[in-house]
Every structure is written in C-alpha cells, then in structure tokens.
C-alpha positions in Angstrom: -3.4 2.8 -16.1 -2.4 1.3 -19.2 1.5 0.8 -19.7 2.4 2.7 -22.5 6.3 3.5 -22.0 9.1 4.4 -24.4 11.7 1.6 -23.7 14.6 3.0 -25.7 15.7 6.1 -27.2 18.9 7.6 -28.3 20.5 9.2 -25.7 18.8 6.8 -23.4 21.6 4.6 -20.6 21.2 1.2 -22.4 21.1 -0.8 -19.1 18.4 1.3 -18.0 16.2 0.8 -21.8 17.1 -2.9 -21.1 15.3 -2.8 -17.6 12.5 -0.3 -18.8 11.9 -3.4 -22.1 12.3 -6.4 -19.7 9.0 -4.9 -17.0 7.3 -3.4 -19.9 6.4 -7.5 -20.8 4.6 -9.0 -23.7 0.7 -9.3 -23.9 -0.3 -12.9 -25.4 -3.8 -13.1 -24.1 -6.7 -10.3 -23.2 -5.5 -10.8 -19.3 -1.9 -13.2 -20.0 1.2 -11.5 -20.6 4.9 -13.0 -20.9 8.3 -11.7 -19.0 11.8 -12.3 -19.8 14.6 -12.0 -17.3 17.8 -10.5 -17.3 21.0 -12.0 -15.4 22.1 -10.3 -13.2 24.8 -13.2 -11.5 22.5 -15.0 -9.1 21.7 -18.2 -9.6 17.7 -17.7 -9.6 15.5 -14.7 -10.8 15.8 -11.1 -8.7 12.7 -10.9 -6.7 12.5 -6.8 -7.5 11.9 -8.1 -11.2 9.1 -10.1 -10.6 7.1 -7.8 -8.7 8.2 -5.1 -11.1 6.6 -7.2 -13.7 3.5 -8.4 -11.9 2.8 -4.9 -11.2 3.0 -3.7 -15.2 0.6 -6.7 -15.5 -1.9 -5.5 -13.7 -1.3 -1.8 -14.8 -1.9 -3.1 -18.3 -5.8 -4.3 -17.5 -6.4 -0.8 -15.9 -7.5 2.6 -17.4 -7.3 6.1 -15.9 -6.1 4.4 -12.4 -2.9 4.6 -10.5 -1.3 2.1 -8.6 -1.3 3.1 -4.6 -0.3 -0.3 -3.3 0.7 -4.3 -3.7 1.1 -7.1 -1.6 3.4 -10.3 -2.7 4.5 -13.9 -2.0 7.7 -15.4 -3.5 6.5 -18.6 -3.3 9.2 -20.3 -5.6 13.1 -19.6 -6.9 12.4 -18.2 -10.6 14.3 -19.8 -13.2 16.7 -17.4 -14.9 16.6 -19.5 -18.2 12.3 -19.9 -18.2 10.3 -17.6 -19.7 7.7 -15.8 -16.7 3.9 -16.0 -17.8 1.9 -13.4 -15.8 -1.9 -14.2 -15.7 -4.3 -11.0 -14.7 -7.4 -11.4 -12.8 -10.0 -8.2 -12.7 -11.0 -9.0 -9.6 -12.7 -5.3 -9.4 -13.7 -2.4 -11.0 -15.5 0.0 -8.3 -16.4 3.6 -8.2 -12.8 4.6 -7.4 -11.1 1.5 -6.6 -10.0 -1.1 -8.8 -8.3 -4.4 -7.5 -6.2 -7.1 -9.6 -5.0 -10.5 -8.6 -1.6 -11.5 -10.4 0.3 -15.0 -10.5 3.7 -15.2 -11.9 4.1 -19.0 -13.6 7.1 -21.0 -14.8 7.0 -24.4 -15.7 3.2 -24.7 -14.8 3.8 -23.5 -11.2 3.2 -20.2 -9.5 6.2 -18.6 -8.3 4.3 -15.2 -7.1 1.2 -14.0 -6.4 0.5 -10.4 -6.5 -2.3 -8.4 -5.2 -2.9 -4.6 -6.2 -5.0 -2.2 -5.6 -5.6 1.0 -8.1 -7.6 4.7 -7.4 -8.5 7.6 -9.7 -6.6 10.4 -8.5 -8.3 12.7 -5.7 -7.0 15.0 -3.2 -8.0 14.8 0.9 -6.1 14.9 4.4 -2.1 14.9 4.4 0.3 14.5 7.0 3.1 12.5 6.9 6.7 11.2 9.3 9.6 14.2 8.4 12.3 12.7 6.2 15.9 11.7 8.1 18.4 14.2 8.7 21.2 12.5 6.7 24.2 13.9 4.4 22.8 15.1 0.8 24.0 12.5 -2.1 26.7 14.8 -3.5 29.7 13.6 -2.1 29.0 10.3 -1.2 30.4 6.9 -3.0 28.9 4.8 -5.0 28.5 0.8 -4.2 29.6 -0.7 -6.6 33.2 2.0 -6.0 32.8 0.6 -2.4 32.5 -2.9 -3.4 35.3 -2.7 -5.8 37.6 -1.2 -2.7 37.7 -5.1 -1.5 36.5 -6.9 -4.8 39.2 -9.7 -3.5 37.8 -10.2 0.0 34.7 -11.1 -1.5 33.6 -14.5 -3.0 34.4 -15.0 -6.2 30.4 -16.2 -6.8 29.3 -12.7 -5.5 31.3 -9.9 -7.1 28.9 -9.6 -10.1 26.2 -8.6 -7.5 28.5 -6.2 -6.2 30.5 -4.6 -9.2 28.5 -5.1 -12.2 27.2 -2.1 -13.9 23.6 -1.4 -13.0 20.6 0.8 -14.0 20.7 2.7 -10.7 23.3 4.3 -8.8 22.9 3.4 -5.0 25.4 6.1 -2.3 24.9 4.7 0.9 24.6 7.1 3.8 26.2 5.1 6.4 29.8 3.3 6.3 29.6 0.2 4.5 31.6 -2.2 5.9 31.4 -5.2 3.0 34.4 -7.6 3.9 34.3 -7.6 7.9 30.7 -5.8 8.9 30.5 -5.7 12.4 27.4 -5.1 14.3 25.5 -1.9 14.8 21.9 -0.3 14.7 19.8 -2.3 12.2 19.2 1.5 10.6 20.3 2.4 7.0 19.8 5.0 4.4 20.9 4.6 0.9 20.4 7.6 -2.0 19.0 6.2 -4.9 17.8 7.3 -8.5 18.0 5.8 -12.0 21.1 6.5 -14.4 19.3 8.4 -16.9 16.5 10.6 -17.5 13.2 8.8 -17.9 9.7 9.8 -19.7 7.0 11.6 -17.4 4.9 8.4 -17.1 3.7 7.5 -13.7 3.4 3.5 -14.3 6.9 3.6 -15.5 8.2 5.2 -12.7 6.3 3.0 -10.0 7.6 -0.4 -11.8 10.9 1.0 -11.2 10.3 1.7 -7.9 8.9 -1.4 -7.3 12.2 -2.7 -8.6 14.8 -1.2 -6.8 12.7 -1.7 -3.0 13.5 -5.2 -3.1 17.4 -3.9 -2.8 19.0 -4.2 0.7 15.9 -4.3 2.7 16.1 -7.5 3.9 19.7 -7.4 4.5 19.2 -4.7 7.5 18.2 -7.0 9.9 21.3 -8.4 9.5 23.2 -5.4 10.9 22.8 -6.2 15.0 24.5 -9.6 14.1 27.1 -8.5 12.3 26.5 -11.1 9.1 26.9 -10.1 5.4 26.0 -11.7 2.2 29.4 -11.3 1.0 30.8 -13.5 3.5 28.9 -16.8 2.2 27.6 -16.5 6.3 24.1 -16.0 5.7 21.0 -17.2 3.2 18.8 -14.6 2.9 15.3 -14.5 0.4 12.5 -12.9 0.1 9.2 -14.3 1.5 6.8 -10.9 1.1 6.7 -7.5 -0.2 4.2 -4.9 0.3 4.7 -1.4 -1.2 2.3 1.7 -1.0 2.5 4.6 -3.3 1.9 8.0 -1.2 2.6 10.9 -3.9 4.1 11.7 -7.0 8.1 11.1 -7.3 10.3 10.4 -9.8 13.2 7.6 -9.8 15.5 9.3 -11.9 15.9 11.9 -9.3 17.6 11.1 -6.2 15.6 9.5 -3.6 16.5 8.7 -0.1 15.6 5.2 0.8 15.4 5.2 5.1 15.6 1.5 6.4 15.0 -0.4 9.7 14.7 -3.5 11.3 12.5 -3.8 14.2 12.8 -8.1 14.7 14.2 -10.9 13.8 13.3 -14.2 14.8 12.2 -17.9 13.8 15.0 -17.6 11.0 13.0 -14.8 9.5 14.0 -10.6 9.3 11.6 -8.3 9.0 12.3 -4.8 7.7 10.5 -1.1 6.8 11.5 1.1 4.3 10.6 4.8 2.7 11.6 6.4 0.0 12.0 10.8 0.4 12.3 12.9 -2.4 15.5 15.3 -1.7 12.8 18.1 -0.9 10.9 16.0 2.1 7.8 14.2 0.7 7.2 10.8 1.4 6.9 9.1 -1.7 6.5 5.5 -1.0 6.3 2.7 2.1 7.7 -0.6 1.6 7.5 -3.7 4.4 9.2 -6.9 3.5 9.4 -10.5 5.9 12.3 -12.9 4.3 14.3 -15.9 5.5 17.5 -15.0 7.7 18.9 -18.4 8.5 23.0 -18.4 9.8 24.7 -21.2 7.9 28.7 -22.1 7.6 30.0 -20.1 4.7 32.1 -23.6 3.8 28.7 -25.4 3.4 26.4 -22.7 2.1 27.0 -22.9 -1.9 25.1 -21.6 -4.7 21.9 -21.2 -2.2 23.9 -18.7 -0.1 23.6 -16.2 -3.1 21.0 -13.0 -1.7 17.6 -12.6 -3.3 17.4 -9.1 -2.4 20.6 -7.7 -3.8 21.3 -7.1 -7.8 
C-alpha cells in the first residue's frame, strides 16, 4: 500500500502534522528513502520512530496490500542529529503475500532491521481473547497531569519525557505511582488515541500505531520490582519489537492498550501488549524483549534515559 497521507491541514494538532511529516519520509532512490527525527529529550532516537518509519518504507514499495505484521532489531542508539536512510528490499511479491526486508542506516551502519509482511484484504475464521474489564477513558488523568503532580521528584534530565506536550494523549487505567513505585502485578492498561482527527488511510493509521506500541511496554516488567525510569534506578532499551495487525482501528479514537509481563531474566524484560477498540475488537498484538539491567541512580547518567518512553 502506497503511503499517500495528508501531513498537515488547517485545523490539524500541529504536534501531531509534525509526527504524521516526520514517518511519512523522503524517497531518494526507487527502494531508498530518508527519515528525519524529532527530539523528543532523550539523548538517542525513540525506537517507536524508527519502526514507524521502517514500516512507511516498506508500505511505500507495496500496492493494494496492507500491512498485517513486522518483526525488528534495534541493533544501534540512533543519532538524534543524523539523518536515518531506510533501504527497501522486495524480497516478495506472491499471490497474496508480499514480504519486504528494511535496514535503517546512520553513519554507514545499520541501526534496525525490519521485516514485514503485507496481504490483500480477504475475509475467513475469527475469534479472538475478550477485551479487559477496566474503567472507560472519561474520567481518567492524563500522564503528562500525573507527571506534572511530582515534576520536582523527578530528575531534572527526565521531565521532558514526562511533561512535554505530545501527539497522543495516554490515561492510564491503574494508579501511577511515578516518584516512589512500589511493586505490584507486572499488569497495565493505558487508554490511548491521537490528539486530533486523522484522514481515513489505513497505512497512516498503522505507522502511528506502530509508534505509540513502543510506549511503556517494556517498562511493565519493571512493576514486580518496584524500579522506575524516573528514579535514574534502571536502564531500560529496546532489543525487538514484533507487531501484528488483526482488524481495522483507528488511532484517533480511543484505544485500550492491555500490558503484561510474563519474565524477566538475564538482565532482559519481556512484555505483551494489545490494543481494543472501546467496542471490544482486538485491533493489534505487540511482543517486545529489551534490556532491564538495575544500576545506582548516582552512576547511571545520560544512558539511564528509557528508550521506550516519549
């Protein structure tokens, strides 16, 4: 499916054009196209970008074909001041089934490699798991309202991840304890959706998605230990991502994002996540593996800044 998205309108959240320019990348080759990056306070690129953008890579080498999954390596920290070169291989083009092989280069060394896998639209069996019973989205707070509760108990280096405006709101379900977590189920479920109203494009709305499921994943398999990023006591970056695309949503309506942990170990979290529309259907799967490693908050420094929050 062939990117095609309006990145900016009149009415449109400016944050959220910005994001929608910055994925939609420019084409400098038949199969080579060139990414920017936006800061967004940490000191290397977010990992959600890249895969947004390595995804919109691919989906510009494909007709008629939607995206139903991709599996990533972060193999390198992405330089926030480097341009991001994105290099397409059609490794496929079946029946029903097309496959493309993505590496995100900067400074002549590959930082990602993508793999994704594209179907023309059919119909078949469906099931699917029933979405959590949690609290409904009206009501609850904001993060960035919850961060800015105990904006001075948290490092000075961090409170741009926390409070900084961002293209999607984020109302987690559970109490968010960001100054003094202490440890409970490694279970959470955030309400998510984009500021604004977006255009009916179906690429547009998976690069988003894409996006925003590299938020907090990782961190819930910190929650049995009682660590947080915002106390400088934990390193935390992605290794993988894997992401399937079950039905038809839309990320500027609210979308319940269910999380859990099932191990950590070897310095490494491991974490599942789906995304529910507010009526029930399972949207999308994500998986993600990413280094957990305890360090003294005194001795941690710039490297103890999260890859997997904005």
């Amino acid at each position: 499916m062939v990117a095609a998205w309006t990145t900016r309108s009149a009415k449109m959240h400016p944050i959220l054009a910005d994001l929608i320019q910055l994925l939609k990348l420019e084409r400098i080759e038949e199969n080579i196209f060139r990414g920017a990056s936006r800061d967004i306070g940490s000191p290397q690129v977010f990992g959600g970008q890249v895969l947004g953008q390595a995804l919109s890579a691919a989906q510009h080498t494909v007709e008629d074909r939607v995206a139903h999954s991709l599996h990533a390596y972060f193999l390198r920290r992405g330089d926030m001041a480097a341009p991001i070169i994105y290099e397409v291989d059609r490794a496929r083009d079946g029946g029903s089934f097309s496959n493309r092989r993505v590496v995100a280069i900067q400074h002549g060394r590959p930082i990602l490699n993508l793999a994704a896998s594209f179907q023309n639209p059919e119909t078949g069996l469906e099931h699917q798991v029933a979405m959590p019973d949690v609290p409904a989205p009206d009501g609850l707070r904001d993060l960035t309202h919850l961060a800015a509760d105990v904006l001075d108990k948290i490092p000075v280096k961090m409170r741009r991840f926390m409070v900084d405006e961002r293209p999607f709101e984020f109302r987690p379900v559970e109490q968010t304890e960001l100054d003094s977590p202490t440890k409970r189920e490694p279970v959470k479920h955030v309400w998510v959706r984009a500021v604004d109203t977006l255009p009916d494009d179906v690429a547009l709305h998976q690069n988003l998605l894409a996006y925003v499921s590299d938020f907090e994943l990782l961190a819930t398999s910190t929650l049995p230990h009682g660590l947080s990023f915002t106390r400088g006591n934990v390193i935390m970056a992605s290794l993988d991502h894997a992401l399937w695309f079950h039905r038809d949503f839309r990320i500027d309506e609210w979308l319940l994002y269910s999380m859990e942990s099932s191990n950590a170990s070897g310095s490494r979290g491991y974490a599942r996540g789906q995304f529910f529309t507010t009526d029930g259907r399972l949207g999308a799967s994500t998986t993600q593996e990413g280094l957990v490693r305890v360090v003294d908050p005194a001795r941690a420094g710039r490297r103890s800044a999260p890859r997997d929050q904005v």
